[in-house]
mmCIF file of the N, C-alpha and C atoms, coordinates in Angstrom:
data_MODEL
# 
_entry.id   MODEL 
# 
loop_
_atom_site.group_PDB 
_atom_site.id 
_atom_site.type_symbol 
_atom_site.label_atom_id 
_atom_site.label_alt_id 
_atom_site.label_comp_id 
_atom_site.label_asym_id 
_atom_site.label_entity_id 
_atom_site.label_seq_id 
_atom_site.pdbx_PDB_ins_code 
_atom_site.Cartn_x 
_atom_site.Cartn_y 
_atom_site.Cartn_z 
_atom_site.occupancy 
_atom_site.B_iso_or_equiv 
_atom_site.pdbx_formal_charge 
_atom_site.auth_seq_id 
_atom_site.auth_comp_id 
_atom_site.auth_asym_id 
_atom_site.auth_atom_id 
_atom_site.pdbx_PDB_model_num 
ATOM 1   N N  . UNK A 1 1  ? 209.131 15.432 -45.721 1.00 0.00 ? 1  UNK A N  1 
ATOM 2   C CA . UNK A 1 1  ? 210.423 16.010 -45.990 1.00 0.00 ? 1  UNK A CA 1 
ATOM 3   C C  . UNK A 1 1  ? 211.460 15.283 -45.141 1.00 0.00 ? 1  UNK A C  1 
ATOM 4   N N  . UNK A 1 2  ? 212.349 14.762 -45.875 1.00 0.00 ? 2  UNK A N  1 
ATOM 5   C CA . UNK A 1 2  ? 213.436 13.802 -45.287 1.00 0.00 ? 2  UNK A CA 1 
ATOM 6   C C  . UNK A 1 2  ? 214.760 15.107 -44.284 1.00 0.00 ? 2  UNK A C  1 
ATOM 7   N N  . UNK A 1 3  ? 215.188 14.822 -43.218 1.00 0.00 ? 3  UNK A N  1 
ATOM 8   C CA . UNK A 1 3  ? 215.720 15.554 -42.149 1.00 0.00 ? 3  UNK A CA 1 
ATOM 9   C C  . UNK A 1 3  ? 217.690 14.694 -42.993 1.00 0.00 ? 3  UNK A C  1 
ATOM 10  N N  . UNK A 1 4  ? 218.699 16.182 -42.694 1.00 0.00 ? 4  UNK A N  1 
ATOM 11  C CA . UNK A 1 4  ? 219.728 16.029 -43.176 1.00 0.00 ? 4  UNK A CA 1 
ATOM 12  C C  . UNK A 1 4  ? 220.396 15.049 -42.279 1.00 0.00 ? 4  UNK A C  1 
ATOM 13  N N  . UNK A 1 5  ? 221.276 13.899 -42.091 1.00 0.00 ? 5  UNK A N  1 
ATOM 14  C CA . UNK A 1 5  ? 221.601 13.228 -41.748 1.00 0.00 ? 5  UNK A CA 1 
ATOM 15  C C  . UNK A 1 5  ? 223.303 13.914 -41.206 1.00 0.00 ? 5  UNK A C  1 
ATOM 16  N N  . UNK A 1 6  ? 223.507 14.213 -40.014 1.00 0.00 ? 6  UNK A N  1 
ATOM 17  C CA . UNK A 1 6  ? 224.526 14.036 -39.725 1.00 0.00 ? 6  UNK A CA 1 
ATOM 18  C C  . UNK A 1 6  ? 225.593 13.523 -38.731 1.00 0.00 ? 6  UNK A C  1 
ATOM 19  N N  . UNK A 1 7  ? 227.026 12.785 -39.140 1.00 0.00 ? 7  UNK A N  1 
ATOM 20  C CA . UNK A 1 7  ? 227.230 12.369 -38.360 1.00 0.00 ? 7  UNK A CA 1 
ATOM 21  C C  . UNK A 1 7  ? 228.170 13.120 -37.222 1.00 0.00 ? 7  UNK A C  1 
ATOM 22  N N  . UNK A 1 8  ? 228.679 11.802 -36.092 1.00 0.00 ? 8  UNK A N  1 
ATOM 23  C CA . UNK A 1 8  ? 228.585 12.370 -34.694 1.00 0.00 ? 8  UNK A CA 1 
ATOM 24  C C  . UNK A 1 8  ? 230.210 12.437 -35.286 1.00 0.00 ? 8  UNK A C  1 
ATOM 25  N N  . UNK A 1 9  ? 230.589 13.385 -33.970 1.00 0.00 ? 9  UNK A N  1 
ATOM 26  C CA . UNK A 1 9  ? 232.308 13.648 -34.405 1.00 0.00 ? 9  UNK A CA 1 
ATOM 27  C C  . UNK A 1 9  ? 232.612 12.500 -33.912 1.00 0.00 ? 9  UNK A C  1 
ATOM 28  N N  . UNK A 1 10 ? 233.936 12.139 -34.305 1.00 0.00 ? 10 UNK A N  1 
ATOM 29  C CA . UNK A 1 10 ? 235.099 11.142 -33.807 1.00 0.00 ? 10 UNK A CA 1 
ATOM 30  C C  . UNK A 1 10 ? 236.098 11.627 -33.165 1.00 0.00 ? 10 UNK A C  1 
ATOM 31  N N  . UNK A 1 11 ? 236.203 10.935 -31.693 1.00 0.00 ? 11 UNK A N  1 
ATOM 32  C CA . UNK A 1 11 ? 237.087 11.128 -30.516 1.00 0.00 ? 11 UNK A CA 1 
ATOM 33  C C  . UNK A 1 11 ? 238.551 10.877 -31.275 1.00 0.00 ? 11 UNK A C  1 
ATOM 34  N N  . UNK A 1 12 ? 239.231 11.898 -31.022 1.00 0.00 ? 12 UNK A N  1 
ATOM 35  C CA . UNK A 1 12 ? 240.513 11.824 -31.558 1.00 0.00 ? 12 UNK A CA 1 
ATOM 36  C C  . UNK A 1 12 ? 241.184 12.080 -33.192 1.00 0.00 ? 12 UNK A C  1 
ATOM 37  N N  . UNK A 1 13 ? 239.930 12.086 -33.394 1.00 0.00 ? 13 UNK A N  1 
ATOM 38  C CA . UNK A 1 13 ? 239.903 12.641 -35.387 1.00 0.00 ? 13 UNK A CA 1 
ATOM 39  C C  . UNK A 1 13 ? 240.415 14.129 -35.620 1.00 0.00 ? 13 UNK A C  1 
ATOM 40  N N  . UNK A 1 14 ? 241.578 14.272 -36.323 1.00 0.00 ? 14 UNK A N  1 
ATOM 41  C CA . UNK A 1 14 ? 241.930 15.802 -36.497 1.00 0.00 ? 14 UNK A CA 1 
ATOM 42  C C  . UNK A 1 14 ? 240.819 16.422 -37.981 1.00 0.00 ? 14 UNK A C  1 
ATOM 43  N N  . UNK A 1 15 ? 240.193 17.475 -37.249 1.00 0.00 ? 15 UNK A N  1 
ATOM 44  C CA . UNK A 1 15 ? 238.954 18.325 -38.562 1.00 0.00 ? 15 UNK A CA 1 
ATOM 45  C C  . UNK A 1 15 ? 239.817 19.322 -38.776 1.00 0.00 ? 15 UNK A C  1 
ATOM 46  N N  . UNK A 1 16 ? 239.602 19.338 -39.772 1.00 0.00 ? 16 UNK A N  1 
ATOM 47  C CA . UNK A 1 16 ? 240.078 20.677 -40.486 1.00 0.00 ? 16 UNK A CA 1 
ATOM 48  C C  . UNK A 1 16 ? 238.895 22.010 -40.533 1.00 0.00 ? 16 UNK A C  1 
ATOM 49  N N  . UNK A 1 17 ? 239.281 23.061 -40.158 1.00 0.00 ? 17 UNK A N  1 
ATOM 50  C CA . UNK A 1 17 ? 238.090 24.217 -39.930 1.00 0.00 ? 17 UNK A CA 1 
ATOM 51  C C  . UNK A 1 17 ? 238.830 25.420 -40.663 1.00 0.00 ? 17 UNK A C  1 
ATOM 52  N N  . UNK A 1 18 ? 237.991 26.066 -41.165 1.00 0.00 ? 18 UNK A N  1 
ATOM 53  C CA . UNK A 1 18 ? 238.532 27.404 -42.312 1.00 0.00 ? 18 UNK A CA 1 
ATOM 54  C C  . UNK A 1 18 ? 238.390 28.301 -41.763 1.00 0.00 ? 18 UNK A C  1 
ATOM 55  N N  . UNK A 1 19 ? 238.930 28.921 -41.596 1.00 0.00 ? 19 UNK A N  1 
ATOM 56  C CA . UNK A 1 19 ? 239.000 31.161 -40.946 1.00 0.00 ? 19 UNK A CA 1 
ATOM 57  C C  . UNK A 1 19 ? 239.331 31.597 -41.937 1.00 0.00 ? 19 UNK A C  1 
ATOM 58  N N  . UNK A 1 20 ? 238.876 32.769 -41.871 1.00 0.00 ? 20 UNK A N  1 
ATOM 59  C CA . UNK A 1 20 ? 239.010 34.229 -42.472 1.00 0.00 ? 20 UNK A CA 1 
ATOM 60  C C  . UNK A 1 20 ? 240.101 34.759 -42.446 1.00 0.00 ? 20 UNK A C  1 
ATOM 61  N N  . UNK A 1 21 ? 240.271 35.756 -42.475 1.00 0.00 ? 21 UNK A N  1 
ATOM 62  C CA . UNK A 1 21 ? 241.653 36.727 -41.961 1.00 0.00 ? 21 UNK A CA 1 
ATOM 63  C C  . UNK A 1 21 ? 241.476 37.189 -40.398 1.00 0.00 ? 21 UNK A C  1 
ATOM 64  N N  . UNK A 1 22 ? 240.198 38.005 -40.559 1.00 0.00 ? 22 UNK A N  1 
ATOM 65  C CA . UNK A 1 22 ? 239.958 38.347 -39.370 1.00 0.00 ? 22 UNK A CA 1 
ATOM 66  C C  . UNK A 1 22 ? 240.276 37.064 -37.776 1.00 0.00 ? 22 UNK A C  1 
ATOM 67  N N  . UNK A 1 23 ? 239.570 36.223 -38.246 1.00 0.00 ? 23 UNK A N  1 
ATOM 68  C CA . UNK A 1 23 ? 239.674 35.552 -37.081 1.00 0.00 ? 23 UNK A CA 1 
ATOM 69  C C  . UNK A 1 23 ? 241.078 34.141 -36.888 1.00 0.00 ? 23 UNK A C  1 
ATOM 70  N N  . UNK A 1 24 ? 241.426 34.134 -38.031 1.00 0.00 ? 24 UNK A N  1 
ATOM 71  C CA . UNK A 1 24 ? 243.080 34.324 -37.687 1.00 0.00 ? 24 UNK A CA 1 
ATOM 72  C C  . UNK A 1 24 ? 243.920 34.511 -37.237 1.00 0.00 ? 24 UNK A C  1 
ATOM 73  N N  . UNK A 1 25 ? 243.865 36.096 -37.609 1.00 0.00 ? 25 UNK A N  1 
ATOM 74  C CA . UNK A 1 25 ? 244.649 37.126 -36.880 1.00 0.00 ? 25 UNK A CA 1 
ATOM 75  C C  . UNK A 1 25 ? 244.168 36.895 -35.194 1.00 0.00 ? 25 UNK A C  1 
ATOM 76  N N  . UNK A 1 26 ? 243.060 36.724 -34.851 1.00 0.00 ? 26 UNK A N  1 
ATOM 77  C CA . UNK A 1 26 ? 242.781 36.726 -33.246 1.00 0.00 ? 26 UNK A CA 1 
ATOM 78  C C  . UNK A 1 26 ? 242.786 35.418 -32.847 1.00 0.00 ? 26 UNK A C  1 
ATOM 79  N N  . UNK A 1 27 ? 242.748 34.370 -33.383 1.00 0.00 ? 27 UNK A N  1 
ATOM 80  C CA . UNK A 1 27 ? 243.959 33.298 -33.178 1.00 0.00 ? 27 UNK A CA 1 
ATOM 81  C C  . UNK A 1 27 ? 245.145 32.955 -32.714 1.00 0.00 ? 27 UNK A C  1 
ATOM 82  N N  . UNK A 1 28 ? 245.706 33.884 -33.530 1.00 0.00 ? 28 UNK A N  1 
ATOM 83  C CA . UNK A 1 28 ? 247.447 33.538 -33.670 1.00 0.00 ? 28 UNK A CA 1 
ATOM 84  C C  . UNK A 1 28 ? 247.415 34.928 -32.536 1.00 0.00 ? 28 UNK A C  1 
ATOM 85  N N  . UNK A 1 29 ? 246.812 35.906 -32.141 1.00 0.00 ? 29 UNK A N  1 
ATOM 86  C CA . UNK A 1 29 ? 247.235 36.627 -31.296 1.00 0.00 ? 29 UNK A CA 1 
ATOM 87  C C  . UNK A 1 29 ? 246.773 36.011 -29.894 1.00 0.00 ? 29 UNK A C  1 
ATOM 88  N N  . UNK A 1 30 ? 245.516 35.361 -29.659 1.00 0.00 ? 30 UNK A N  1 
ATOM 89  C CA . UNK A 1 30 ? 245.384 34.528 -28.482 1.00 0.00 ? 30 UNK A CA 1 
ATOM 90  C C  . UNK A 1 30 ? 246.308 33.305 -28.237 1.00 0.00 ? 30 UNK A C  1 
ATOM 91  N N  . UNK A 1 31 ? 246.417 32.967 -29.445 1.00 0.00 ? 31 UNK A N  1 
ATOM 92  C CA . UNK A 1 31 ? 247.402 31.852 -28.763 1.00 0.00 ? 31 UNK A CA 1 
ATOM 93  C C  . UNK A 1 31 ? 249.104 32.408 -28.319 1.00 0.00 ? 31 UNK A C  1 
ATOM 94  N N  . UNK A 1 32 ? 249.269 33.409 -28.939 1.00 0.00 ? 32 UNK A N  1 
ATOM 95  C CA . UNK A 1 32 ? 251.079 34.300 -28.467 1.00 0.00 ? 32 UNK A CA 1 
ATOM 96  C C  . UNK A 1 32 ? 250.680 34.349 -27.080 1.00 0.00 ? 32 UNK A C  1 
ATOM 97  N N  . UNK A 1 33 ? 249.593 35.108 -26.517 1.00 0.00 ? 33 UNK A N  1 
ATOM 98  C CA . UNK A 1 33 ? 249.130 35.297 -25.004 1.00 0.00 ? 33 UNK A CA 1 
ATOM 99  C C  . UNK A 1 33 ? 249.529 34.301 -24.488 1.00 0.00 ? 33 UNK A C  1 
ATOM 100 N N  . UNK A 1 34 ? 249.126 33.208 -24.993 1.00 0.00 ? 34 UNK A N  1 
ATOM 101 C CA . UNK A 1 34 ? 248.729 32.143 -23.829 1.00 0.00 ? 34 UNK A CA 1 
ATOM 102 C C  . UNK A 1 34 ? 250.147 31.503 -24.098 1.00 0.00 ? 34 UNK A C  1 
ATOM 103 N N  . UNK A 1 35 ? 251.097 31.455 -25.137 1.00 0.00 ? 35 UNK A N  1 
ATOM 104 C CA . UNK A 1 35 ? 252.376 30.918 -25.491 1.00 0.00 ? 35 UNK A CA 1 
ATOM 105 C C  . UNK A 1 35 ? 251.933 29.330 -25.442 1.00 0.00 ? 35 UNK A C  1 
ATOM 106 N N  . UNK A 1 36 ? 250.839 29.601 -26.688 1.00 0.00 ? 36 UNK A N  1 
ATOM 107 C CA . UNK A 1 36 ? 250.710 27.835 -27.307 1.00 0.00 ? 36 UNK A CA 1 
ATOM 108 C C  . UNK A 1 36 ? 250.479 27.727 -28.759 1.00 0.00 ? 36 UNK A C  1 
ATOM 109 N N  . UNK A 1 37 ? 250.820 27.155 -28.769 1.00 0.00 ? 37 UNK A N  1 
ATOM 110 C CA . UNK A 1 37 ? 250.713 26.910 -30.622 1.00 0.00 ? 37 UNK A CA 1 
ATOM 111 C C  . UNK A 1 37 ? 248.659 26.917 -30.971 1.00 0.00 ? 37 UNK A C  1 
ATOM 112 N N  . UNK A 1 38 ? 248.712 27.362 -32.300 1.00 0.00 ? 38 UNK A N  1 
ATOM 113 C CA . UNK A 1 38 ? 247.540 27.711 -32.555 1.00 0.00 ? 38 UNK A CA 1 
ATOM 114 C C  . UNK A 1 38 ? 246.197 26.160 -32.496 1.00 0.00 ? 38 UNK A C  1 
ATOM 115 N N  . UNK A 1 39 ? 246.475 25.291 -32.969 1.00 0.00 ? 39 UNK A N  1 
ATOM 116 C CA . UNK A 1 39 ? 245.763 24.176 -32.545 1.00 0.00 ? 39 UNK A CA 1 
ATOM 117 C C  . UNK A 1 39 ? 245.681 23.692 -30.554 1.00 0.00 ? 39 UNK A C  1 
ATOM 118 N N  . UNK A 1 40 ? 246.683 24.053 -30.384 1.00 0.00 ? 40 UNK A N  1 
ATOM 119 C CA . UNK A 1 40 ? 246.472 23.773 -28.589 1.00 0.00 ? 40 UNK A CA 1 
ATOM 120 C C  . UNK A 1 40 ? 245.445 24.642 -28.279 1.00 0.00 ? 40 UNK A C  1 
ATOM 121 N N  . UNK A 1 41 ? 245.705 26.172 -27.913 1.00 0.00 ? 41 UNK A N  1 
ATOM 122 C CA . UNK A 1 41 ? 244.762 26.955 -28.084 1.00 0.00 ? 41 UNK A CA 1 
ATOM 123 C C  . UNK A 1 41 ? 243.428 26.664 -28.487 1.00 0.00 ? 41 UNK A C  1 
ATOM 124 N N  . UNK A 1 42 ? 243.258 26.486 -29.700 1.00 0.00 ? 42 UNK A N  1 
ATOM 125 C CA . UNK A 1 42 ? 241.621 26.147 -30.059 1.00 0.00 ? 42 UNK A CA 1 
ATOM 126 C C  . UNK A 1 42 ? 241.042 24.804 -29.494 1.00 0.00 ? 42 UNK A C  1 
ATOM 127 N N  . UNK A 1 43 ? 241.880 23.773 -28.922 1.00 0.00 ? 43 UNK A N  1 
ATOM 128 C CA . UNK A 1 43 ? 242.043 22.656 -28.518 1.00 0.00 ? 43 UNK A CA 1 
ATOM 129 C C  . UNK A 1 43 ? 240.709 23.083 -26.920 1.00 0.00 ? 43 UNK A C  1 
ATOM 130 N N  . UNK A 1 44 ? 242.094 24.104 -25.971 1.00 0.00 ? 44 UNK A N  1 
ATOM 131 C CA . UNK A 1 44 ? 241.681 24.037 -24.785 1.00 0.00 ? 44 UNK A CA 1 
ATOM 132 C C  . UNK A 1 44 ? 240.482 25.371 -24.717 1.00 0.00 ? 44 UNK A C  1 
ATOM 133 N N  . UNK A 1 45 ? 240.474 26.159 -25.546 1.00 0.00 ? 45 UNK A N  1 
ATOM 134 C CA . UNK A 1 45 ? 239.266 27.058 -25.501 1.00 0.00 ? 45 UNK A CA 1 
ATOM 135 C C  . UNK A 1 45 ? 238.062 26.503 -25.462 1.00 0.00 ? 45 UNK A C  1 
ATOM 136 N N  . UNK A 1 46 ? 237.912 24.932 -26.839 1.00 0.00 ? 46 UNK A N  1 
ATOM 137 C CA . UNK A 1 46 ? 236.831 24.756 -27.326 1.00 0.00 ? 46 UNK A CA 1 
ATOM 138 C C  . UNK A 1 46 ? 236.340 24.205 -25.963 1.00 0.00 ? 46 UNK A C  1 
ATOM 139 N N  . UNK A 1 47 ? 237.701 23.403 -24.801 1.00 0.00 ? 47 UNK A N  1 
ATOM 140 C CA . UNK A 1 47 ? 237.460 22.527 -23.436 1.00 0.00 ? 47 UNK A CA 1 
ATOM 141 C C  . UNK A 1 47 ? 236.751 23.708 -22.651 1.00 0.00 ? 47 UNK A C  1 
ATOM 142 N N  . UNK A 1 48 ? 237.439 24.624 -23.171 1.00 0.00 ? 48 UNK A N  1 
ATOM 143 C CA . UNK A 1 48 ? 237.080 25.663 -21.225 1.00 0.00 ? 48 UNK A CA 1 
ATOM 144 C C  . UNK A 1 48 ? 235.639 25.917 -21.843 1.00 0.00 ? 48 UNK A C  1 
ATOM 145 N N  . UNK A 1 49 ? 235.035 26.288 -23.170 1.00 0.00 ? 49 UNK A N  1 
ATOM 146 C CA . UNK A 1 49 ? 233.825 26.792 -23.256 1.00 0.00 ? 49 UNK A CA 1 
ATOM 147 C C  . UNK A 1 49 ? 232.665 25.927 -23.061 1.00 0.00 ? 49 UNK A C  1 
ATOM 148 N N  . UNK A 1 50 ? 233.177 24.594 -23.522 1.00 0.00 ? 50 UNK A N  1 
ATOM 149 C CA . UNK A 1 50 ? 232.183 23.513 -22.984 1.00 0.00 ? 50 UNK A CA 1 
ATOM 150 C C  . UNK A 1 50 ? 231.942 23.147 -21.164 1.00 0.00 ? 50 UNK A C  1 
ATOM 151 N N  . UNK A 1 51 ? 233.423 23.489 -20.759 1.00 0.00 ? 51 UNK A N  1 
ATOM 152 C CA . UNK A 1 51 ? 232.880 23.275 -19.540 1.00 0.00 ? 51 UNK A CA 1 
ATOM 153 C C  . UNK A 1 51 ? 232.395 24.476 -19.012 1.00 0.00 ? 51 UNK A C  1 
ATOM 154 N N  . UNK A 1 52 ? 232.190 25.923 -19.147 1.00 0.00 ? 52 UNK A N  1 
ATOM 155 C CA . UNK A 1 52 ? 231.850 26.845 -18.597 1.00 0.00 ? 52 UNK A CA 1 
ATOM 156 C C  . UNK A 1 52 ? 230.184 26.253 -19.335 1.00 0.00 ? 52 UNK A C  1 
ATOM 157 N N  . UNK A 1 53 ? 229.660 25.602 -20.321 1.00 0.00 ? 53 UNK A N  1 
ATOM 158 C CA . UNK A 1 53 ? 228.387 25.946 -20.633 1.00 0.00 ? 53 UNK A CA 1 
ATOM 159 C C  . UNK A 1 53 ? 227.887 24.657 -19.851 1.00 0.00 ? 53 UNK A C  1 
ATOM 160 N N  . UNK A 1 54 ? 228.577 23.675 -19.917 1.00 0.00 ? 54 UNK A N  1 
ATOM 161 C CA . UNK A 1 54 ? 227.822 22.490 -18.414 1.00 0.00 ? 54 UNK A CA 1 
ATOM 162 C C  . UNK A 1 54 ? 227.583 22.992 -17.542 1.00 0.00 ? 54 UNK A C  1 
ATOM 163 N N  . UNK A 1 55 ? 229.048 23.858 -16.540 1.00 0.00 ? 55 UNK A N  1 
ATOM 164 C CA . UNK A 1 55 ? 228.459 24.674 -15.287 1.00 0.00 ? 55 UNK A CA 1 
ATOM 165 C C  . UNK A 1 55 ? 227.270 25.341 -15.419 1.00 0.00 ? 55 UNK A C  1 
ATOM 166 N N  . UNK A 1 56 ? 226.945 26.571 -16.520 1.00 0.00 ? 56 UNK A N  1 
ATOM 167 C CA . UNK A 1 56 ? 226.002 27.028 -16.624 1.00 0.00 ? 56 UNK A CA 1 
ATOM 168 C C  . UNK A 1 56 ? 224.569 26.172 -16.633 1.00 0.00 ? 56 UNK A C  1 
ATOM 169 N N  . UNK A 1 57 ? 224.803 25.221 -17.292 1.00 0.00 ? 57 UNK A N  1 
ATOM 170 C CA . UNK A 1 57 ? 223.488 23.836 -17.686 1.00 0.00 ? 57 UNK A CA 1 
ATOM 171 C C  . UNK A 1 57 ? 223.010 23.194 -16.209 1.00 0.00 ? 57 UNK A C  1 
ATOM 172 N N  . UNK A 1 58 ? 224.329 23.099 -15.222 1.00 0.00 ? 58 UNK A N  1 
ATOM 173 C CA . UNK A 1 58 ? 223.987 22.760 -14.300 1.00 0.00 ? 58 UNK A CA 1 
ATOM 174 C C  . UNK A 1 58 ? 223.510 23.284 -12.986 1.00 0.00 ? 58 UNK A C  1 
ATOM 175 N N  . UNK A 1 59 ? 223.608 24.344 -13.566 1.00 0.00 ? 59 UNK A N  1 
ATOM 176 C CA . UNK A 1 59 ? 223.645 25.689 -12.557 1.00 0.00 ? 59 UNK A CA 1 
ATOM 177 C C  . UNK A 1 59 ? 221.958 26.246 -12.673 1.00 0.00 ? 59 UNK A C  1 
ATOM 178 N N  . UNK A 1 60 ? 221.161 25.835 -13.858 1.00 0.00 ? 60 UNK A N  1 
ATOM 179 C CA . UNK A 1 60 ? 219.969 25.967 -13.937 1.00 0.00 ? 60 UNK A CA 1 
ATOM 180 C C  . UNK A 1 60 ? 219.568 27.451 -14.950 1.00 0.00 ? 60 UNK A C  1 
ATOM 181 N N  . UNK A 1 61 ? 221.455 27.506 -15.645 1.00 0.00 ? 61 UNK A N  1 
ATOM 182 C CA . UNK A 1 61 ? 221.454 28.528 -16.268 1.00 0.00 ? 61 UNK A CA 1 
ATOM 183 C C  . UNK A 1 61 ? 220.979 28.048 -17.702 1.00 0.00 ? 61 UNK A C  1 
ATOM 184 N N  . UNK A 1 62 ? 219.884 27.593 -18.479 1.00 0.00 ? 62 UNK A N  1 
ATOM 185 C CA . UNK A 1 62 ? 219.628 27.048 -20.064 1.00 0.00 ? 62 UNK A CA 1 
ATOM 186 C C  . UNK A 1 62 ? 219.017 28.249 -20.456 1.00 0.00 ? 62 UNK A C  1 
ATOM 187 N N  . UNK A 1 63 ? 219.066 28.385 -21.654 1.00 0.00 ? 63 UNK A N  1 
ATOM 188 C CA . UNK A 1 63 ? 218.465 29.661 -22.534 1.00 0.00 ? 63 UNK A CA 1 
ATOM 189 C C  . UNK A 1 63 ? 217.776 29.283 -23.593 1.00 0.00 ? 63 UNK A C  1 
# 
């Protein structure tokens, strides 16, 4: 059985990603909090969650 081939992201490539309503709405309300436009926001979340899961990786925290 042949394994799906996929490729690696590209540094600096804008993706397009689809939401719901629901998570939209908690979008556009996290980003009013933080007073950033909705792509910055998902920008620096996706940063802080990767680096909170290295700390964890390095921390001897893996699951």
């Amino acid at each position: 059985m042949s394994k799906k081939k996929f490729e690696k992201t590209i540094p600096g490539h804008v993706y397009k990603i689809g939401f719901g309503v629901n998570q939209t709405e908690l979008v556009q309300k996290g980003a009013n909090m933080a007073n950033e436009t909705p792509q910055t926001f998902l920008k620096n979340s996706a940063l802080e969650a990767a680096h909170a899961q290295i700390k964890s990786d390095a921390a001897g925290g893996k699951e």
